[in-house]
C-alpha positions as CSV (number, residue, x, y, z in Angstrom):
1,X,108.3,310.6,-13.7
2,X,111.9,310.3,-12.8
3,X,112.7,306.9,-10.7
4,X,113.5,307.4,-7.2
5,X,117.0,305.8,-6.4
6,X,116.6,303.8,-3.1
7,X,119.5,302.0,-1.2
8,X,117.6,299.5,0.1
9,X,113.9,297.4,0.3
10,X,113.3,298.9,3.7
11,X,113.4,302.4,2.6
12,X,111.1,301.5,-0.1
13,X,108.6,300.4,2.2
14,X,108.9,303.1,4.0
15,X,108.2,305.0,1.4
16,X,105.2,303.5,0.3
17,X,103.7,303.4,3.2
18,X,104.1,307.1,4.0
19,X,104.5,309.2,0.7
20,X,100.7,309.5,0.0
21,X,100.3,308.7,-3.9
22,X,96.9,309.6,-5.4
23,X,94.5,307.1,-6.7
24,X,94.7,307.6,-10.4
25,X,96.6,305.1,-12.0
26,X,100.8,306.3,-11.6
27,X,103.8,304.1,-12.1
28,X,106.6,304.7,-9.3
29,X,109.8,302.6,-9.7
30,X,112.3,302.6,-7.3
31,X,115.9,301.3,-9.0
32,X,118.0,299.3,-6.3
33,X,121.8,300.0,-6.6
34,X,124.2,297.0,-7.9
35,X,121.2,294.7,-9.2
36,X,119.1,294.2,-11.5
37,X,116.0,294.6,-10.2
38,X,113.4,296.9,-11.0
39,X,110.5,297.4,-8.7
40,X,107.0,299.2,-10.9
41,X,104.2,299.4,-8.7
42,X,101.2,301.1,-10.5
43,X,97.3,301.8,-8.7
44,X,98.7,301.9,-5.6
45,X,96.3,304.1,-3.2
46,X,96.5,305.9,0.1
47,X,95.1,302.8,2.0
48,X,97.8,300.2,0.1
49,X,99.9,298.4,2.9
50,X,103.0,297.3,1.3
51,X,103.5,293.4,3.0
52,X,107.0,292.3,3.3
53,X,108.8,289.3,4.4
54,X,112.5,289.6,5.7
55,X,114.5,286.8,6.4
56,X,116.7,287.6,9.4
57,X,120.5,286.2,9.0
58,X,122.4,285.1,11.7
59,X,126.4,284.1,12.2
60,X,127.9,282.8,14.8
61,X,131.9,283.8,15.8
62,X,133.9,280.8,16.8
63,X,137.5,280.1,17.6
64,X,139.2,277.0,15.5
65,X,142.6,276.4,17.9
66,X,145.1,275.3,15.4
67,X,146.3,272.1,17.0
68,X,150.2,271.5,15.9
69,X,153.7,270.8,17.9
70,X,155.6,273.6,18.7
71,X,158.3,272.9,16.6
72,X,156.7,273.1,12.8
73,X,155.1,276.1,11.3
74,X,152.0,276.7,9.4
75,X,150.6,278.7,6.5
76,X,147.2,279.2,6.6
77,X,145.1,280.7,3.2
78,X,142.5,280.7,0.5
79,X,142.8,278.9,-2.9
80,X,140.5,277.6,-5.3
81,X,139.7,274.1,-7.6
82,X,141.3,271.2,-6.7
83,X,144.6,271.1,-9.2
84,X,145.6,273.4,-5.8
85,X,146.7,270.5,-4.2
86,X,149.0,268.8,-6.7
87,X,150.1,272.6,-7.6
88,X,151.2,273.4,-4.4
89,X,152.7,269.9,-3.7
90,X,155.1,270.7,-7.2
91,X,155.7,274.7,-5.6
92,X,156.7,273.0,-2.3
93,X,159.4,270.2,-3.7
94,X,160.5,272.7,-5.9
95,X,161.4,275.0,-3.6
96,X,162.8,273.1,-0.7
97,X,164.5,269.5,-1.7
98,X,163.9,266.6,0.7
99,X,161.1,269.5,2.2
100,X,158.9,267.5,5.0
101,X,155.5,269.4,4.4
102,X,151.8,268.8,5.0
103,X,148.6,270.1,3.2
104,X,145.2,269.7,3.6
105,X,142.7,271.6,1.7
106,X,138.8,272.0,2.2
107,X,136.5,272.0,-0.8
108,X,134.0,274.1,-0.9
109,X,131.7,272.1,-3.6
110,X,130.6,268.8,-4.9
111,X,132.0,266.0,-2.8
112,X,133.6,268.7,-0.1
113,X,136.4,266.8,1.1
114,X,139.3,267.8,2.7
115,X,141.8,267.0,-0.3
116,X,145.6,266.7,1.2
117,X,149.1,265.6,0.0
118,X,152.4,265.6,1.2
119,X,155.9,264.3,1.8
120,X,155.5,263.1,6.0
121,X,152.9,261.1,7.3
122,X,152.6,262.5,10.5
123,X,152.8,266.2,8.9
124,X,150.0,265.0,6.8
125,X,148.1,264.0,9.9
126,X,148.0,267.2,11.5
127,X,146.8,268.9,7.7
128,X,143.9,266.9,7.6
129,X,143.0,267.4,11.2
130,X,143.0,271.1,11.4
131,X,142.1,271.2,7.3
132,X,138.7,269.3,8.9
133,X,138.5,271.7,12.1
134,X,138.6,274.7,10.2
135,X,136.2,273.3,7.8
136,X,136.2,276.6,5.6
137,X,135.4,276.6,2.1
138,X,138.3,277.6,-0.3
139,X,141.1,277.0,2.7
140,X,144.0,275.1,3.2
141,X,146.7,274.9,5.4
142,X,150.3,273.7,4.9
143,X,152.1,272.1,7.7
144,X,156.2,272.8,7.7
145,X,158.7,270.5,9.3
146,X,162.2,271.6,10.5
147,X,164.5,272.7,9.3
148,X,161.9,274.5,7.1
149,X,160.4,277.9,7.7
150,X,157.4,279.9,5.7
151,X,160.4,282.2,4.6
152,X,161.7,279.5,2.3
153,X,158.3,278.8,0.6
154,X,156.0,281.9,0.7
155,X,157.6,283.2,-2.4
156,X,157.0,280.1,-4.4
157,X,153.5,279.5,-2.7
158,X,152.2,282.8,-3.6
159,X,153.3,282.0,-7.2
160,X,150.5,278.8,-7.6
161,X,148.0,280.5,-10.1
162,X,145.2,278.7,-7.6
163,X,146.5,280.6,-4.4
164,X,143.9,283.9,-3.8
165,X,145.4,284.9,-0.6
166,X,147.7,283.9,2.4
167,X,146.3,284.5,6.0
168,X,149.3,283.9,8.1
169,X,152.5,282.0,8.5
170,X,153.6,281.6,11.7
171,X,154.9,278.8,14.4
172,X,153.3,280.4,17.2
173,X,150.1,279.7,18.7
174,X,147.3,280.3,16.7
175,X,143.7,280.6,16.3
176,X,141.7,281.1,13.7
177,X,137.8,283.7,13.8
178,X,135.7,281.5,12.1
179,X,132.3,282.9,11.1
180,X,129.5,281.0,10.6
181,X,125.9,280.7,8.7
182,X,123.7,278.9,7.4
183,X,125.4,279.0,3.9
184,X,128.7,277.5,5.7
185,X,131.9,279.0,7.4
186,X,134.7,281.6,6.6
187,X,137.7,282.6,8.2
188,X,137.4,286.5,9.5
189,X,141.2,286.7,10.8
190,X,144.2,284.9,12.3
191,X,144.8,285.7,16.2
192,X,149.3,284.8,15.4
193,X,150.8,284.4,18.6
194,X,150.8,287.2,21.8
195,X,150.5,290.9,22.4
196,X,153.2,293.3,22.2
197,X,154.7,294.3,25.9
198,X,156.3,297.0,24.5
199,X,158.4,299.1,22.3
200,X,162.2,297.8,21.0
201,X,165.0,300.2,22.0
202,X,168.3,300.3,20.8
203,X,169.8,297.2,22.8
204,X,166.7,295.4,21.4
205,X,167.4,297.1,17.6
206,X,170.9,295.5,17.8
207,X,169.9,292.2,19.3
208,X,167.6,291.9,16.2
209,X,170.3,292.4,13.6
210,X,172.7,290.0,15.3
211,X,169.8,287.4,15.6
212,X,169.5,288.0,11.7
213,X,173.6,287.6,11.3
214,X,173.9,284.7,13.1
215,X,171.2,282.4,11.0
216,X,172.6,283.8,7.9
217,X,170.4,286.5,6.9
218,X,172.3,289.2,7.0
219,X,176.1,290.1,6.3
């Protein structure tokens, strides 16, 4: 008999509880996509009730306000084991020197901490305290003083073997989607700064460029 493919354990109940089967002995398997597990049900008759217990999972959506001054800018992102922090630090002092940074990092086994280096105390401060508000396994977020902007350190960020991904950098007002279950919390998205009110025209086009000229990015 060729095994019936089923996409999930609700359709095989389903279909055990209404395909009638005869009462001489037959062996139905049903193969579940991506796993391992083979089902074999054999002397199964018409009157069989198939008995299942689901566990129901919930999340919850919650908003984590990053809490920082106006003035610095933040990177938040995923990474994973520990060295992150002292490989970041290095990224960080090699890219800017005399950079003023912050970085706290939330570990997502063993002891959990929030781990955290940096070269300003008060920079540091604000890591751990949003590092501990977002409380996300695998996160960090790095804390940027003036004069520095993402823009200088991104590159070299993105370049730590430990860094997986990089949610936003930004100096606006932000807020992170947090979901969570019973197995901990993740962040879903970045809400970075306001809405659009429109479209730029060319005043706006020009504006843009000179903005970029006069800080030096462009000739």
């Amino acid at each position: 008999m060729k095994p019936l493919r089923l996409r999930s354990l609700l359709e095989l109940a389903i279909f055990l509880l209404l395909v009638p089967l005869p009462s001489t002995k037959r062996l139905a398997a049903a193969f579940i996509p991506n796993s391992s597990l083979l089902l074999q049900h054999s002397s199964i008759s018409r009157d069989t009730r198939l008995k299942m217990s689901v566990s129901e999972l919930t999340v919850s959506i919650k908003i984590v306000e990053v809490d920082k001054p106006d003035e610095v800018n933040v990177v938040v992102g995923m990474t994973h084991f520990i060295k992150s922090v002292d490989d970041i630090h290095e990224a960080m002092v090699n890219a800017v020197p005399d950079i003023k940074f912050g970085l706290g990092f939330c570990e997502a086994s063993g002891d959990r901490l929030v781990r955290w280096t940096g070269t300003d105390e008060r920079l540091i401060e604000i890591a751990k305290r949003n590092a501990l508000a977002m409380a996300c396994g695998h996160s960090f977020i790095l804390v940027l003083g003036p004069p520095v902007f993402p823009i200088h350190v991104l590159k070299s960020l993105k370049d730590v073997p430990e860094v997986c991904r990089i949610l936003c950098a930004t100096q606006n007002r932000l807020q992170l989607v947090v979901a969570e279950t019973e197995a901990g919390r993740g962040i879903m998205g970045v809400i970075d700064g306001e809405t659009p009110l429109g479209v730029e025209g060319e005043d706006e086009i020009k504006k843009r460029r000179n903005f970029l000229k006069m800080i030096g990015y462009k000739l």
